[in-house]
N, C-alpha and C positions, 0 to 999 in steps of 0.2 A: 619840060624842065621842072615843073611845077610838081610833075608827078613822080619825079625821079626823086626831089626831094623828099616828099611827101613817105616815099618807100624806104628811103633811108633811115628816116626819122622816127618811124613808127616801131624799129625791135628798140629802139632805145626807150620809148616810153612803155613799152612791155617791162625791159627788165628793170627800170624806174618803181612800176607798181609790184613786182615783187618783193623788193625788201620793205614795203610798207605794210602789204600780209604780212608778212613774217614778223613783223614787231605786234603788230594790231591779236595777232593769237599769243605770241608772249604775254602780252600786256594782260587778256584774256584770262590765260593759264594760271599767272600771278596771282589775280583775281582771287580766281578760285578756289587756288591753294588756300590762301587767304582767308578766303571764309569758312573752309572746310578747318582750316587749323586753330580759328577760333573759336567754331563749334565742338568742336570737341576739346580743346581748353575747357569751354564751358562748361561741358557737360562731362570731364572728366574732374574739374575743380570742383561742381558742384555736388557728386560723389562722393568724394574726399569731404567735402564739409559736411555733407549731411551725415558721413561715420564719425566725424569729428565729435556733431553735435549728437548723434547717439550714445558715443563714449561718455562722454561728459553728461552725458544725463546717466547713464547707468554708475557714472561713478558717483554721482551726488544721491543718488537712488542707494545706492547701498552705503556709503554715510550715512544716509538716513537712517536706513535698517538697521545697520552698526549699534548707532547712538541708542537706538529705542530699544534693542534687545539688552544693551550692557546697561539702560536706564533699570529697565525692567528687572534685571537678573540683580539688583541691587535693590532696588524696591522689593524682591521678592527676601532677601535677605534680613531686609528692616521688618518684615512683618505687612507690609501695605501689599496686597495680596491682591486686590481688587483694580488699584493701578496700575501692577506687573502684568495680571489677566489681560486686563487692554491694551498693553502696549504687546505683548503676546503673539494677540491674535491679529493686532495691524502687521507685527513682522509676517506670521504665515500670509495672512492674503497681500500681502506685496511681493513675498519670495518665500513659497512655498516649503521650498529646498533647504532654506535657511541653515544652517548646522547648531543641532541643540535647541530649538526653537518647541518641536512639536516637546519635546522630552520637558523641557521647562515652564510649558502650559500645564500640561499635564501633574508635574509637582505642584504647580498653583491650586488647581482644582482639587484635587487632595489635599494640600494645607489647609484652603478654604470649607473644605469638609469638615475639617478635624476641628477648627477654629470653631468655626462659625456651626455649632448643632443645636440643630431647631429645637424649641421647645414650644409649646402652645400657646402664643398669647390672645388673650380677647381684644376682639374687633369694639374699641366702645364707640360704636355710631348705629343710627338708628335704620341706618340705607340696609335693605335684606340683603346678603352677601350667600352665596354659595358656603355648603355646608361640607367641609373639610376635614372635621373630626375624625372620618374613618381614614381618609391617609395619612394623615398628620399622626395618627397610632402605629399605625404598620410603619411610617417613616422612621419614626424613633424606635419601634421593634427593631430593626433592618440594624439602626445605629447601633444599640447595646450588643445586640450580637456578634457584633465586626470588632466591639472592644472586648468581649469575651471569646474572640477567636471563634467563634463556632458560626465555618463559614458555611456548612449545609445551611441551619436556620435559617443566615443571613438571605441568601441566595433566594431560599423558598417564600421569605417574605417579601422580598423585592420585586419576587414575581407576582404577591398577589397587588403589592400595591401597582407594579404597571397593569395589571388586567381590571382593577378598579380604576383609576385613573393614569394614563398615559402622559399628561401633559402636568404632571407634579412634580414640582423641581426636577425636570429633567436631568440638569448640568449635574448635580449635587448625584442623585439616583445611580449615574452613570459613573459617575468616581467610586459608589461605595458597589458597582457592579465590577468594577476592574480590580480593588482592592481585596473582593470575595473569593472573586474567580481565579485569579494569580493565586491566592496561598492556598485555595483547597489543589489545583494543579499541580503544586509544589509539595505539597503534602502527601496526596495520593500517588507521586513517582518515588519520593524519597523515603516516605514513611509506610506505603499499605502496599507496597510493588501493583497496583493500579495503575499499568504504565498509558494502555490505551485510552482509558476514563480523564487520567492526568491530563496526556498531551490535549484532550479536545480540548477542556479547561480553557487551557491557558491558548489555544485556536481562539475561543469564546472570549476572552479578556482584549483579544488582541483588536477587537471592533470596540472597547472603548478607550481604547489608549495602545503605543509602543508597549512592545514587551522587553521588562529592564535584561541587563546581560547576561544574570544570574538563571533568570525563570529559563531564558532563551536555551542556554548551555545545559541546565537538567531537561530539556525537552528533544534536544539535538541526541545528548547519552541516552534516553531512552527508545530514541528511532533506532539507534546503532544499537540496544540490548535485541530492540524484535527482531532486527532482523539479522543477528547470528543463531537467535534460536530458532528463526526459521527454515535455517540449515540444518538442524541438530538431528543427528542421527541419518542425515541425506550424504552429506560432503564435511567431514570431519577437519581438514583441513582449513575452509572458510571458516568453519568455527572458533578454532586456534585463531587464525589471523584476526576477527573483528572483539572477539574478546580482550586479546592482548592488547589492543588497545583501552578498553573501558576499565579493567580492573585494577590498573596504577591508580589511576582516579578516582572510581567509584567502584571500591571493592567491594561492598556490601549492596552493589543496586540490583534488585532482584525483583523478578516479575509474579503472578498471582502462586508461583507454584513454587515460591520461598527461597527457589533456586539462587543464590549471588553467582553475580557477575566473576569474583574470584573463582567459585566450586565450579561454572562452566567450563571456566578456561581449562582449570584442572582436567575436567575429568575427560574434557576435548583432548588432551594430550596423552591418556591413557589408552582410549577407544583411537587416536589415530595410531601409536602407536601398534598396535591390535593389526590392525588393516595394513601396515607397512611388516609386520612380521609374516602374516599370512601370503605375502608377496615377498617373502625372504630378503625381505629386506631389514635385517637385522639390526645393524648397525646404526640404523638412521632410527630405526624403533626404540635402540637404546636411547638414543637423546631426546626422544618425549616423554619418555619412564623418568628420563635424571630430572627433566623443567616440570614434569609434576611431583615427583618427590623434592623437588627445594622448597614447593610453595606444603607438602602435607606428605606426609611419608605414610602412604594408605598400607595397612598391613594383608588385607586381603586380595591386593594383588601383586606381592614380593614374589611368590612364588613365581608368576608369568615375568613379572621383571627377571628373578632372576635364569629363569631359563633363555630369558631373549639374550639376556649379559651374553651365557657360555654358551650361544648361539655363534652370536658377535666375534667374540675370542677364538670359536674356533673357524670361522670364516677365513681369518684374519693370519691364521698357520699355514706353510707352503705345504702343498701337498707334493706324498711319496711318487719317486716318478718310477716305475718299474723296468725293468730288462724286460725285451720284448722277444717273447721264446725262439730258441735258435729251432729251424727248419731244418731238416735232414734232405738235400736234395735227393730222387731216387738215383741210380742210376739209368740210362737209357740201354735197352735192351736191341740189339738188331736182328731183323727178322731173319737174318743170309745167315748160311750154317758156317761155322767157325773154319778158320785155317787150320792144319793140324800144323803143331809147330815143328819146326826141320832143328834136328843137332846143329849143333856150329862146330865145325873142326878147328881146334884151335893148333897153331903151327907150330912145332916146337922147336924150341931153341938150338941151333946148330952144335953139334957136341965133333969132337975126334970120332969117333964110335960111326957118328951119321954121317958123316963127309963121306966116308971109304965104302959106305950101304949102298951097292945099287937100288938094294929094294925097298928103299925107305920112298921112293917115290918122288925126292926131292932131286934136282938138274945140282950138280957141283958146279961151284963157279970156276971157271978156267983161272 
């Protein structure tokens, strides 16, 4: 009996302990969820705050920067040149990038030049000092020459004082090297067509300061002079094309062989003309003859002008279209010997006279 129960009783406490698993792994799962959904809360909040707290420092970082460039650029206006410099050079080593920052040191260092020119004073102390005399001469050579424009000297003396001493006033050295090198560059392109000599110039300027807009733009026009006349006489065509650009602008920029940038373009437009007529191409030769004659109406080549014209014109006329000669077909001959042609009797017409003729050969009709 005992056991009968015992067997009855036993699937009930079986499915008893089932729904207590079942809760006991919910409970579990919760859990877990739980702490995976806190962790990463955590670790996705503390993400967020740390861009939070990046933002917020770059933006007090450039407040900063802000403040001490528009300090400086204000100080630099008043004349306190030395205070602008340092507050300058803290915006470059904080943010390099800064906009207008290198360009506004660089005015510093220059004003500071110009301001502030050395002259020699004595040392009264009895301590032996280093003996100075000979760059402290070449320093002030270097100076007067940069206020008399004559920036070869300049240049030449600059170099002796860095090959005597290197380490003399540097900052100062290096302002009246950029100030030298910039205007004989500018000079040698615009004024001696020294276009190569020019642009290293101002390559050479450009390791001790930005190069201002002006230098930049005459060094850019004189890339674009060498290399249309690198074409010249090759592909007449490219020639026209890169000229026409530079001679609205800089009509008189012209290289060692005096040539301007104007007379290229010209004479680019006669010699292509030349090569589009020699390929009968008339028409389109006239229109390089008319864009060099607007800019100079050369008389020594009117004649070739105007033969390409009444080239042009007569291109330009329909031509005669002819009758195409009439052919005489033969006739065809046959080999076979001819028919010989037979009379034709012709019948004649029934008269009184022929009715009553037996011998006329015709039947009377009944």
């Amino acid at each position: 009996m005992n056991k009968t129960e015992n067997q009855e009783n036993q699937p009930i406490q079986i499915k008893e302990k089932k729904p207590k698993q079942k809760r006991l792994m919910f409970i579990l799962i919760g859990v877990l969820l739980l702490i995976i959904g806190s962790g990463a809360g955590w670790y996705f909040g503390s993400q967020q705050g740390q861009l939070l707290r990046t933002q917020q420092r770059d933006n007090v970082e450039f407040e900063v920067v802000k403040t001490q460039f528009e300090l400086g650029v204000r100080e630099l206006e008043e004349g306190r040149y030395e205070n602008a410099r340092k507050r300058f050079e803290y915006v470059i080593r904080i943010k390099p990038d800064y906009p207008g920052a290198q360009e506004k040191l660089t005015e510093v260092l220059i004003a500071q030049l110009i301001v502030n020119t050395p002259t020699p004073v004595p040392i009264p102390t009895l301590t032996p000092t280093p003996d100075f005399r000979g760059e402290q001469e070449l320093f002030d050579q270097a100076w007067q020459f940069i206020l008399a424009e004559d920036w070869d000297q300049a240049i030449y003396t600059l170099d002796l004082l860095r090959d005597k001493n290197l380490q003399f006033n540097p900052v100062e050295a290096d302002g009246m090297y950029y100030i030298a090198l910039r205007n004989r560059g500018v000079r040698r392109i615009l004024q001696e067509g020294s276009l190569e000599p020019g642009m290293y110039d101002l390559a050479l300027s450009e390791r001790f300061a930005p190069l201002d807009n002006d230098a930049d733009g005459y060094r850019t026009w004189a890339r674009y002079y060498l290399t249309g006349a690198s074409y010249w006489g090759i592909d007449w065509s490219q020639v026209v094309a890169i000229f026409a650009q530079i001679y609205p602008s800089f009509p008189n920029l012209h290289d060692s062989s005096g040539m301007t940038a104007q007379e290229r373009y010209r004479v680019g437009l006669i010699k292509w003309g030349d090569a589009l007529a020699l390929q009968e191409e008339y028409c389109l030769a006239q229109e390089k003859y008319e864009l060099a004659f607007m800019l100079f109406v050369d008389e020594s080549v009117s004649p070739a002008a105007t033969a390409i014209f009444e080239a042009c014109e007569k291109s330009k006329e329909p031509e005669e279209t002819e009758a195409p000669p009439v052919t005489q077909t033969p006739t065809p001959t046959l080999s076979t010997t001819p028919e010989t042609p037979q009379p034709t009797e012709e019948t004649p017409v029934p008269t009184e006279e022929t009715e009553g003729n037996p011998g006329s050969g015709v039947t009377p009709s009944p």
